[in-house]
TORKEGU-368422 format. One record per residue (C-alpha): z, x, y. Coordinates in steps of 0.001 Angstrom, whole numbers. Each point is the difference from the previous one (the first is absolute). Layout:
// residues N
> Z, X, Y
...
This chain:
// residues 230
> 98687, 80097, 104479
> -18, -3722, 636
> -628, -2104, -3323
> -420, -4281, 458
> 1792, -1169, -2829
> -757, -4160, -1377
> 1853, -1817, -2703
> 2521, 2964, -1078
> 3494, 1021, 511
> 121, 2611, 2535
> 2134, 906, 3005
> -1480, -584, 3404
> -550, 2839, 2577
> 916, 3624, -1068
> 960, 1522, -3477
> 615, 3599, -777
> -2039, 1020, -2845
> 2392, 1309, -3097
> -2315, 2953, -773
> 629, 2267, -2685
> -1093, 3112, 1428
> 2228, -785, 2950
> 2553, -703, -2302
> -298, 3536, -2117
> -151, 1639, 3107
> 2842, -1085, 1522
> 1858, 751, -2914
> -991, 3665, 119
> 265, 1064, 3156
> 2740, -2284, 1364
> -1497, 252, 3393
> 1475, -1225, 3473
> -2735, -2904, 677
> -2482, -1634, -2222
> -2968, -2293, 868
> -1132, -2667, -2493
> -2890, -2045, 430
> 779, -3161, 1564
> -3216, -2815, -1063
> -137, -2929, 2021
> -296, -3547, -1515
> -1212, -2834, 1935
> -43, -3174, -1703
> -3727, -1938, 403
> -942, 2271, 2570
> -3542, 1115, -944
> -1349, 862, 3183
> 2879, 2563, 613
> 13, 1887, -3025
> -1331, 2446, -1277
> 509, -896, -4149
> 753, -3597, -1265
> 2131, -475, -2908
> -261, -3625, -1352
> 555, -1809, -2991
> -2878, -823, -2440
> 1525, -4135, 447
> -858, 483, 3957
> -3083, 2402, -51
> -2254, -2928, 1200
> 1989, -702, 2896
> -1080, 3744, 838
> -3968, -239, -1052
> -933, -3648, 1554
> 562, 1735, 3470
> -2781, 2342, -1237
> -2020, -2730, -1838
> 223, -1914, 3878
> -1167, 3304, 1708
> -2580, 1104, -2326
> -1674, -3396, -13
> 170, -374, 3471
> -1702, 3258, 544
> -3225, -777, -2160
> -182, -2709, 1712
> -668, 2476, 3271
> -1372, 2972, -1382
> -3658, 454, 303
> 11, 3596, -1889
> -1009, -276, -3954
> 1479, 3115, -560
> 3582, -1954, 1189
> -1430, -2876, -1655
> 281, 1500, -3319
> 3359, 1748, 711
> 1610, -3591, 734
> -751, -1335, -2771
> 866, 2486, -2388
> 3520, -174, 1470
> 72, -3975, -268
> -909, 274, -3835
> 3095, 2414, 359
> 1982, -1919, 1835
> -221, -3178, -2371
> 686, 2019, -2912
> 3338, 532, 1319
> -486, 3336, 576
> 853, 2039, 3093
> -2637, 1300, 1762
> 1471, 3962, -9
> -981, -556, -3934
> -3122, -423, 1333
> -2624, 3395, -1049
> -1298, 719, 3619
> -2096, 2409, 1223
> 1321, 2479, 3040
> -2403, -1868, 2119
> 1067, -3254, -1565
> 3940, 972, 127
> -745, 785, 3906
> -1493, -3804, 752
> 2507, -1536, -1988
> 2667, 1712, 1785
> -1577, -880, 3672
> -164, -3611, -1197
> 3730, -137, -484
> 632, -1475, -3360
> 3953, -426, -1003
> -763, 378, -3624
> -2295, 3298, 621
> 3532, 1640, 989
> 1946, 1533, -3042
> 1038, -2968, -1987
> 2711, 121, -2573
> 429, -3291, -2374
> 2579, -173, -2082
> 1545, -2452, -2705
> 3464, -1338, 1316
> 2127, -978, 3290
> 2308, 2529, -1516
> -652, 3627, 435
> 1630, 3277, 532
> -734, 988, 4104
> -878, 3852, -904
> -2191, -801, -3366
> -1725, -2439, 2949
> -386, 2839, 2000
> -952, 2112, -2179
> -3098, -2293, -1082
> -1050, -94, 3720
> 141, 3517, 470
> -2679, 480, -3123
> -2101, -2749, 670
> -207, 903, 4160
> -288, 3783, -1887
> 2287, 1104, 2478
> 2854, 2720, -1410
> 3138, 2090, 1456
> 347, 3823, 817
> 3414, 1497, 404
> 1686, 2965, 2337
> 3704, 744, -1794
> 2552, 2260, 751
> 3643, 301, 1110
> -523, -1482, 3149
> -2303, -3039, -693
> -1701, -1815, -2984
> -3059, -1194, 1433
> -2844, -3056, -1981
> -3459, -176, 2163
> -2835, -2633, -514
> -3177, 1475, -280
> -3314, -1404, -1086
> -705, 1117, -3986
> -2405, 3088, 427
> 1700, 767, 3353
> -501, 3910, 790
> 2777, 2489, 1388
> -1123, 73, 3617
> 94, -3886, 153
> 4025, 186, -2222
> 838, 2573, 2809
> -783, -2333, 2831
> 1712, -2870, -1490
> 3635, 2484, 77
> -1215, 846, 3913
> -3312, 253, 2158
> 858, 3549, 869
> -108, 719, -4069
> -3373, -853, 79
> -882, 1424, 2985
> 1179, 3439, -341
> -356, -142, -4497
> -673, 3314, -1801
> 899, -726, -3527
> 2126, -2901, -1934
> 2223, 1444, -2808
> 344, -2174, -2454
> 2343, -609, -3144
> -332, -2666, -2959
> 3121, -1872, -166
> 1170, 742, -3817
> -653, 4112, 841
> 1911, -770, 3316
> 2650, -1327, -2013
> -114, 2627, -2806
> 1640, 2271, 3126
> 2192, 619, 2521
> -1554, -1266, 3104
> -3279, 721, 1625
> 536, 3372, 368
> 811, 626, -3588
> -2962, -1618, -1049
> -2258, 1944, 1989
> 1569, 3409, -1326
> -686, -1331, -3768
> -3606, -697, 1287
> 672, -3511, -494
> -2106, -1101, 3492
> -3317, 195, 1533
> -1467, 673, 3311
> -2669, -1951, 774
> -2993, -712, 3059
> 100, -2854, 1785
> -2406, -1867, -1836
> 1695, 287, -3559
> 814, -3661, -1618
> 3572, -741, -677
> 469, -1090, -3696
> 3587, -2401, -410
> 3438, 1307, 112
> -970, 2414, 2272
> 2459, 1909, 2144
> -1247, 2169, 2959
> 795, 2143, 2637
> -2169, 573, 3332
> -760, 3594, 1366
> -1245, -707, 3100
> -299, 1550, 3713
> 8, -1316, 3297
């Protein structure tokens, strides 16, 4: 995930994510290769990202661009219905107020998003220059509601970025297209009953895991294995 950061003290280009379930998991299993989450921070760069972190001193230098845009478009627009749209996100906008605070409609969230508003993309603002690079993170990840699954075991420990409310089938094709493809069932474990045992294994003979359709919604701290056929 690519986050434009303004105005605080963060490092440029990649940083891995310190995340605790990584962390726990690692511990446990001890396993040959593990893959944190590496975010992306690219200072100023709204266009590019996909999450802006910014400090609260700076967080006009982030809404004028949308102020400019907005009033340049109701300038144009000929459509009441847009009309009205616009200028609830100006009164927005000059509140100092991000416009993905903004209470949209599907309909509305879909025109806003075509219009290509910096400010309608996850927006984190926070109080300081000074602040910790995963507590950053981990305010972008709940205000994009974005959230990590995990695979663990002896040979990998595993973090995937999923959309909140993401479903098995779509998890299965983040691990591999040919998970999705050929999916029969996810079997799934909560992390604290995963680490009540042995390994995954263990925890399925104490009844500790699930199996689940494709179109079952992974809660957090989910672990998960694929039974799939191609």
């Amino acid at each position: 995930m690519k986050i434009a950061s303004t105005g605080l003290d963060l490092p440029e280009g990649k940083a891995k994510y310190d995340d605790p379930t990584v962390i726990v998991l690692t511990e446990k299993f001890e396993p040959k290769k593990v893959s944190p989450y590496y975010f992306e921070f690219l200072p100023d760069d709204y266009e590019e990202a996909e999450a802006i972190a910014i400090s609260e001193d700076c967080i006009l230098d982030l809404l004028i661009l949308d102020i400019e845009k907005v009033e340049n478009r109701l300038e144009r627009t000929e459509d009441d219905t847009e009309s009205k749209l616009l200028k609830r996100c100006l009164l927005h906008l000059e509140q100092s107020v991000p416009l993905c605070d903004l209470d949209t409609t599907p309909e509305e969230e879909s025109a806003l998003r075509a219009l290509g508003f910096l400010s309608f993309k996850p927006v984190v603002v926070l109080g300081g220059a000074a602040q910790d690079t995963d507590d950053v993170c981990a305010a972008v990840l709940k205000k994009a509601a974005m959230m990590f699954f995990y695979t663990a075991g002896k040979q990998e420990v595993h973090a995937w970025l999923v959309e909140r409310g993401a479903d098995a089938l779509t998890c299965a094709g983040k691990i591999h297209t040919d998970l999705a493809r050929g999916f029969i069932k996810a079997e799934l474990v909560d992390l604290d009953d995963l680490l009540s045992a042995h390994n995954f294994n263990d925890a399925r003979s104490k009844g500790l895991t699930r199996l689940v359709d494709k179109d079952y919604v992974l809660g957090d701290n989910t672990v998960l294995e694929i039974r799939f056929n191609v």
